[in-house]
N, C-alpha and C positions, 0 to 999 in steps of 0.2 A: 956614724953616730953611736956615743957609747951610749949604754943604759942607763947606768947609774951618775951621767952627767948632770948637772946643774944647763938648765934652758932658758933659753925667755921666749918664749911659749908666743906672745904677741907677734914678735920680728918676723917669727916661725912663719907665722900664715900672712903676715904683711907681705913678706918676700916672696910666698907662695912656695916653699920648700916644703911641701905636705906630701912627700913621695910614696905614702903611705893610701893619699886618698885618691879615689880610682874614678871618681865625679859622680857616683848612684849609689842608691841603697844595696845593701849585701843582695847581691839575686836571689838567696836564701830567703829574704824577707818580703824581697818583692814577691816572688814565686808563691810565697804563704798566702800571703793579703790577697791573691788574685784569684787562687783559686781553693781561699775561704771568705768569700763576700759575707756570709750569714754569721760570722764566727762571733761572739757575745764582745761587744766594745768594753774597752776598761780603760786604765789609766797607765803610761808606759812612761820608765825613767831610762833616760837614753843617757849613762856618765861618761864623759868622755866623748860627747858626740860631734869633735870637731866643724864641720862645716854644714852638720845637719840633715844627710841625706835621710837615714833610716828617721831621726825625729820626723821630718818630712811627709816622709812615704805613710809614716803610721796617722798621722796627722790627715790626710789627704784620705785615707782610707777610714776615720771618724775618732780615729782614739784621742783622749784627752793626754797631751806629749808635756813631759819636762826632759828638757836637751843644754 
């Protein structure tokens, strides 16, 4: 897949060719949220957040998510 291709972005994940998404949030994030429960809530824009895992996880853990 080149970079600078023209996509269509729907087919993309209709067809499930997302070989990029790994099925969870970054372990990076999860690891965060877990072991900072007390951390100050806020509001997280997730661009790009294909299938939604980190909106998700931030979501599930109290933030107010745009994904």
């Amino acid at each position: 897949m080149q970079i600078n291709e023209e996509r269509e972005w729907e087919e993309i994940y209709k067809d499930n060719d997302t070989f990029w998404d790994h099925g969870e949030a970054s372990p990076g994030l999860v690891d965060y949220l877990a072991d900072n429960p007390d951390a100050p809530l806020g509001q997280a824009l997730v661009p790009g957040c294909g299938l939604g895992h980190a909106a998700r996880a931030l979501a599930r853990a109290g933030w107010t998510v745009t994904g």
